[in-house]
C-alpha atoms as an extended CHARMM CRD file, in Angstrom:
* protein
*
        68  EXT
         1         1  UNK       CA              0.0490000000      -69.3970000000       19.9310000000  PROA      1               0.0000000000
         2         2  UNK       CA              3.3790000000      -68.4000000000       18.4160000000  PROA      2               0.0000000000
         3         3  UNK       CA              5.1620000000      -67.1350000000       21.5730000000  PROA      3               0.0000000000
         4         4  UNK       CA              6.4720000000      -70.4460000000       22.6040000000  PROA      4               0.0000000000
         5         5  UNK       CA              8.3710000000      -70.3520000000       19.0400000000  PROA      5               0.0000000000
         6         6  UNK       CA              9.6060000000      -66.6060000000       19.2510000000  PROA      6               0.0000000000
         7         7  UNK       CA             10.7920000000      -67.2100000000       22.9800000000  PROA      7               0.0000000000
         8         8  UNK       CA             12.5590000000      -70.5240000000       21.6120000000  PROA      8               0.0000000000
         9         9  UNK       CA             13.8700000000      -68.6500000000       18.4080000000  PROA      9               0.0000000000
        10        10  UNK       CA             15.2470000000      -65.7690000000       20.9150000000  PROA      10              0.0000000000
        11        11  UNK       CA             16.4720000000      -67.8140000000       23.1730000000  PROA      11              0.0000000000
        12        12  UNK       CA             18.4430000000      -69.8370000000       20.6050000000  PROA      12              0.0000000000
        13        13  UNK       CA             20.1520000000      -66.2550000000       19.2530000000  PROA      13              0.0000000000
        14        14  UNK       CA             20.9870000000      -65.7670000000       23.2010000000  PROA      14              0.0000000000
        15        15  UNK       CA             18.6660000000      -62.7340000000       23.4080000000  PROA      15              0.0000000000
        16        16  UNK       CA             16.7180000000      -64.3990000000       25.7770000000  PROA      16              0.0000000000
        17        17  UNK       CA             16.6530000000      -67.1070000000       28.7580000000  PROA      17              0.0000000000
        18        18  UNK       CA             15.0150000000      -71.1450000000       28.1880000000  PROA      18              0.0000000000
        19        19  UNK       CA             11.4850000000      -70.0890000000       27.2650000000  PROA      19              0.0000000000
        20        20  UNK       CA              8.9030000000      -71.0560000000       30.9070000000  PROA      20              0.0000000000
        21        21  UNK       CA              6.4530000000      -73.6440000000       29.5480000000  PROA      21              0.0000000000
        22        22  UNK       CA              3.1210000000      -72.0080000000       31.0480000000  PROA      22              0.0000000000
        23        23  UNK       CA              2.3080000000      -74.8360000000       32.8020000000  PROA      23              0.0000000000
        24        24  UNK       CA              5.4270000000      -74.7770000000       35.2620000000  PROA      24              0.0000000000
        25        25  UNK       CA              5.5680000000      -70.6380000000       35.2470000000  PROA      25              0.0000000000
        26        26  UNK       CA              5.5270000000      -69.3890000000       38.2190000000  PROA      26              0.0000000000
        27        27  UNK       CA              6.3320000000      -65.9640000000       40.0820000000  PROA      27              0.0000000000
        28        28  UNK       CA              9.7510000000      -67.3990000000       41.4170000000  PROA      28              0.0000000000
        29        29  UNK       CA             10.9540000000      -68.8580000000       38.1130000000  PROA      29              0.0000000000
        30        30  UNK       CA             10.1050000000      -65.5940000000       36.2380000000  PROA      30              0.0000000000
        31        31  UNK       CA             11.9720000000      -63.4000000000       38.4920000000  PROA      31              0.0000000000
        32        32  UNK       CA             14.7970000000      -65.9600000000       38.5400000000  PROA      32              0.0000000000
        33        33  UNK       CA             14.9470000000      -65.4470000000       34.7520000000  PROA      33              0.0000000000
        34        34  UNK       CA             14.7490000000      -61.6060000000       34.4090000000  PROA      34              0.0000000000
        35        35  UNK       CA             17.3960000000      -61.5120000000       37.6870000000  PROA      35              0.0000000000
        36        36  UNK       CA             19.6560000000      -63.3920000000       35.2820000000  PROA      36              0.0000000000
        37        37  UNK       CA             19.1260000000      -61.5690000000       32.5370000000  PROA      37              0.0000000000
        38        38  UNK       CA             19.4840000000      -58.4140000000       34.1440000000  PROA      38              0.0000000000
        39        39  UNK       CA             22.7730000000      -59.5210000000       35.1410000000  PROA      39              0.0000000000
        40        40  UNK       CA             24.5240000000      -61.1060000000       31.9680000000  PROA      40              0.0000000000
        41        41  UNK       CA             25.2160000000      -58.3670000000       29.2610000000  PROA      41              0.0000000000
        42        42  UNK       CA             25.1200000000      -61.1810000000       26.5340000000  PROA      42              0.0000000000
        43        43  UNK       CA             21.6480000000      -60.8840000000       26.5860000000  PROA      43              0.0000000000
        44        44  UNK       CA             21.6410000000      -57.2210000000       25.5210000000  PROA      44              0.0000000000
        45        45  UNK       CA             23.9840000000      -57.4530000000       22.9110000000  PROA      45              0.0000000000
        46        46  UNK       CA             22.1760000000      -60.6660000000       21.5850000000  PROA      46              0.0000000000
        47        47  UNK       CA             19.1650000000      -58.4500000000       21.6110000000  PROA      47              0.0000000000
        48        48  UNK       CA             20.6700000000      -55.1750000000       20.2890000000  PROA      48              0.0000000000
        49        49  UNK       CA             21.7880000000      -57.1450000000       17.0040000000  PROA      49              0.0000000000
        50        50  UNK       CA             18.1830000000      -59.3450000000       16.3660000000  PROA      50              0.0000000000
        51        51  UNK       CA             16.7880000000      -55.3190000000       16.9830000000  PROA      51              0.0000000000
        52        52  UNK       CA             19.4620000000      -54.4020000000       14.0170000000  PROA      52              0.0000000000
        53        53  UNK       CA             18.3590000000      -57.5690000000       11.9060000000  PROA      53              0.0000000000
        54        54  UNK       CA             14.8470000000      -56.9850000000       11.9280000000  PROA      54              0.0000000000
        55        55  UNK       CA             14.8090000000      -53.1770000000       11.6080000000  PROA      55              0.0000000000
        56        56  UNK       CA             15.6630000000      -54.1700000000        8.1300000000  PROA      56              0.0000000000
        57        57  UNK       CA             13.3440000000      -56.4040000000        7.3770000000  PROA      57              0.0000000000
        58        58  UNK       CA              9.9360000000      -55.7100000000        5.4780000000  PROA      58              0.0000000000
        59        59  UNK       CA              7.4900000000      -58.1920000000        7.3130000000  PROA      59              0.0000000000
        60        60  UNK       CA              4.0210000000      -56.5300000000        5.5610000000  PROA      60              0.0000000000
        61        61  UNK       CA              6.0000000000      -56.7210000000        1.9220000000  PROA      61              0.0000000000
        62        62  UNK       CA              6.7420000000      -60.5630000000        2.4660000000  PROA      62              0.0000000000
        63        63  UNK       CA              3.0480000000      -60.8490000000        4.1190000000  PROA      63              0.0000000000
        64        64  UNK       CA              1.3730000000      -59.5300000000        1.0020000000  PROA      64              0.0000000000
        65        65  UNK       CA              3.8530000000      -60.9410000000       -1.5610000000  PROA      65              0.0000000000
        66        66  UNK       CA              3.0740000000      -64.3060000000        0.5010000000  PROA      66              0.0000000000
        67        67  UNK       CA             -0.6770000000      -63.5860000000        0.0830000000  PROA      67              0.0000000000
        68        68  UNK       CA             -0.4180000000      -62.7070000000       -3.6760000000  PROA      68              0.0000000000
């Protein structure tokens, strides 16, 4: 149930195309959107640096601590 807000969240950091709402996904408009990005480098630096920002975040610590 979370994807649709990680694929927004990504896609707002340019790491990633418009999310595809499930209901209109279909084989064309999925290849569409890894053909493009495939072809613009922004996307892999976008993604290289949210890689780099995570890595240094402790998601269990701030699970438990949020549990606690």
């Amino acid at each position: 149930m979370d994807q649709p807000f990680w694929a927004a969240r990504l896609a707002a950091l340019g790491a990633a195309t418009a999310p595809i709402p499930f209901a209109s996904l279909t084989e064309e408009r999925l290849v569409e959107a890894l053909r493009e990005v495939v072809r613009r480098q922004t996307y892999a630096g976008a993604a290289s640096v949210a890689a780099r920002h995570m890595a240094t975040e402790d998601g269990v610590g701030a699970a438990v601590k949020a549990l606690c």
